[in-house]
N, C-alpha and C positions, 0 to 999 in steps of 0.2 A: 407321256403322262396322260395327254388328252387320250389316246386310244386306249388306255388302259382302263380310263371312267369310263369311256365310250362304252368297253366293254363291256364291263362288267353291269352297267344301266342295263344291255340290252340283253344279258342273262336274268335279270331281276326282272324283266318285263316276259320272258321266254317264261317263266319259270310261275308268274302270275298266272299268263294265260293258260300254260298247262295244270293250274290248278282248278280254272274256273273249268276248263274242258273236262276234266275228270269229276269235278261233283255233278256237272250238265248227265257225265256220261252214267254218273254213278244211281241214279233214279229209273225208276225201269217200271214203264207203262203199262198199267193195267186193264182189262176188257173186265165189264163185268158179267161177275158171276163164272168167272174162271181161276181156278186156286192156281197159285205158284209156292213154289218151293225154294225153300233158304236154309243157310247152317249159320247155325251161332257158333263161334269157336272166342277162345281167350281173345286173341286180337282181332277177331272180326263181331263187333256185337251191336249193332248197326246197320240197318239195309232202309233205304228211300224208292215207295213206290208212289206215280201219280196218276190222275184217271181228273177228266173234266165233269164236271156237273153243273147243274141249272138249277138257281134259286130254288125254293121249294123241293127242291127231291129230299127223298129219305133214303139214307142209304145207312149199308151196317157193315161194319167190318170185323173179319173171323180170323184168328189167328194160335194154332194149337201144336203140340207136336206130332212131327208125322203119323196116320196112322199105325200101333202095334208100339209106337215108344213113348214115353212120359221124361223124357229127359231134360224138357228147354223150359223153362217158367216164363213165357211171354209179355211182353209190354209194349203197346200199341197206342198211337200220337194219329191224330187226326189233325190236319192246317189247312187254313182256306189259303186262297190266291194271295192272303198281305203276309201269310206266316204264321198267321194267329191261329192257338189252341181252340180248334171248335170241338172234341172229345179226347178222353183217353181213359185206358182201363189195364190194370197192372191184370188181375185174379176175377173172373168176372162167376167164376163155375169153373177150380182148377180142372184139366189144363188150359181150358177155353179164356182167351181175350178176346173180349167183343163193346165194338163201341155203335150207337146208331145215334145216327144224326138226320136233321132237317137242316140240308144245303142251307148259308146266307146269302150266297151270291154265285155270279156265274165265273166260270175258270176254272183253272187248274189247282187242284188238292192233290195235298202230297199225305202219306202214310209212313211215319216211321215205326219201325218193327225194330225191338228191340226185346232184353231179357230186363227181368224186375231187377233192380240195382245198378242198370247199366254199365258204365266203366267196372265199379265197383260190383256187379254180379259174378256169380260164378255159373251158372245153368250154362249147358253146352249141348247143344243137338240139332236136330232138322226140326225146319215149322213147316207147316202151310199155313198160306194167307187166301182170303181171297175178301174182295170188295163188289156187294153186292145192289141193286136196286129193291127196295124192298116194298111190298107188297100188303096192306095191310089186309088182315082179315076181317073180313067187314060181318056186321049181326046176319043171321040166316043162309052163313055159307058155311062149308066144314072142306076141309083139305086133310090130306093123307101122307103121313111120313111111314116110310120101309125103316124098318130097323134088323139089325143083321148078329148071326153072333160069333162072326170073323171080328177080330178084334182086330187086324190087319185092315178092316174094310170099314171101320167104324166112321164115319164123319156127322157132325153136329142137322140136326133134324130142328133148326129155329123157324118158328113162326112171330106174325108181331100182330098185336094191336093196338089200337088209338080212339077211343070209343070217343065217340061227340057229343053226349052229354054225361053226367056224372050219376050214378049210383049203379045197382047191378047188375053184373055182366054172367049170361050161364055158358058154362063151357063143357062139350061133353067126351068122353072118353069114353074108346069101343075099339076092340080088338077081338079076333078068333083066341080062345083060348087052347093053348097050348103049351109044351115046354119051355117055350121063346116067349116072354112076353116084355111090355115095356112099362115105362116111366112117363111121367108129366109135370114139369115142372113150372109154375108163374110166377116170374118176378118182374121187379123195374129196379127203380134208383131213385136213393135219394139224394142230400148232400155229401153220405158217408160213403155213399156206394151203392152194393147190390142189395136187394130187398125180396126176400120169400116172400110172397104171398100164399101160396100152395103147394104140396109136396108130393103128388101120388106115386108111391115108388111099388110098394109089393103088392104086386096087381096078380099073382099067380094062379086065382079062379076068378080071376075079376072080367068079364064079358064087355062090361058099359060097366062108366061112373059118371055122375052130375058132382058138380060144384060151382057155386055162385058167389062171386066177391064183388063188395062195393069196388067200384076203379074213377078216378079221376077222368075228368075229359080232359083232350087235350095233351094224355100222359102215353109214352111208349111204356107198353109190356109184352113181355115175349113168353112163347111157350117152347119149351124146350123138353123135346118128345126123344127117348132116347131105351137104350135096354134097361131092362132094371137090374140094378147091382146083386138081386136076389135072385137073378135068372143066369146057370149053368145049363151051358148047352153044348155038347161036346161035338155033335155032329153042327156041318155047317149048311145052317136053313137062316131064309127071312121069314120077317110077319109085317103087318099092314097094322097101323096103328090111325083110326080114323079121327081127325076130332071137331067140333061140330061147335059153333059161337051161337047163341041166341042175345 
């Protein structure tokens, strides 16, 4: 009888540790600013990745479906080192989940990648994720996103900023004009979510544009540079989409 509780104790302890080892194993280390790839299926809709960071960084997380498919509707968990929800973002700009945070502390962050609904979701496809260091773009500098019209090769062209004091920010758009052109879009967040601020989409003899919005200090906004929906390009070319912060 003793060896028989004996036993059975020591498959209950066997059977612990092989659980702890399989969630330890089940998290998978991210570098940043390198995308990885995952499938969401019925009984897999759940994936744990982690990456360390140090108080104050700002980092942003991107998670969409493979480039060329629209299959997976993503939902994205940000946790610091105790567990705790530091962002998350179901629909951020379908098919795009993105969350951007300023690190609380130093350690290990974990990412869960999941679909909207979770257990209860239906979406099934390939993502990519990736976890970024982000870069803010400061007044009197301007950076440059490629935009493509492989739809196969399409990935998110985000920028950020965080202005230090509060009222208007000029931002400017400039592109060669051609068949290919792009988009610009400024939002942040509120309580409810995502927040338009500005919309430039059909840019199709648009050279340069200006636009000026009051912005908060202190507040993330991002610019989200991308093809415009109103641009068919049948051949496969890029364009250079420059944009310029005052």
């Amino acid at each position: 009888m003793r060896k028989i509780v004996l036993f059975t104790l020591i498959l209950a302890l066997l059977s612990i540790a092989g659980v702890n080892m399989i969630a330890a194993q089940d998290a998978t280390a991210l570098e940043f600013g390198q995308y990885v790839e995952g499938e969401i299926t019925s009984n897999d809709y759940e994936f744990r990745y982690t990456f360390n960071g140090s108080a104050g960084d700002v980092v942003s997380v991107e998670m969409f479906p493979k480039p060329g498919t629209y299959d997976i509707d993503g939902y994205i968990f940000l946790r610091d080192p105790d567990g705790d929800v530091v962002a998350e973002n179901d629909d951020y700009g379908y098919p795009l989940s993105l969350v951007v945070a300023e690190l609380p502390a130093d350690g290990e962050y974990t990412i869960v990648a999941t679909r909207s609904g979770g257990s209860t979701g239906s979406s099934e496809g390939t993502y990519w994720l990736r976890v970024s260091q982000v870069e803010i773009v400061e007044p009197g500098s301007s950076v440059e996103a490629t935009i493509t019209s492989n739809y196969d090769e399409e990935l998110p062209n985000l920028f950020y900023l965080k202005p230090e004091a509060s009222g208007p920010v000029t931002i400017t758009f400039a592109q060669e004009v051609s068949e290919l052109f792009g988009s610009l879009e400024v939002s942040g967040w509120d309580e409810y979510g995502k927040v338009t601020f500005a919309n430039l989409d059909n840019t199709a003899k648009v050279s340069a544009a200006t636009i000026t919005l009051d912005l908060e200090a202190g507040e993330f906004y991002v610019l989200n540079v991308a093809r415009s929906f109103s641009s068919y390009v049948f051949d496969e070319v890029e364009s250079v989409v420059t944009i310029t912060v005052e």
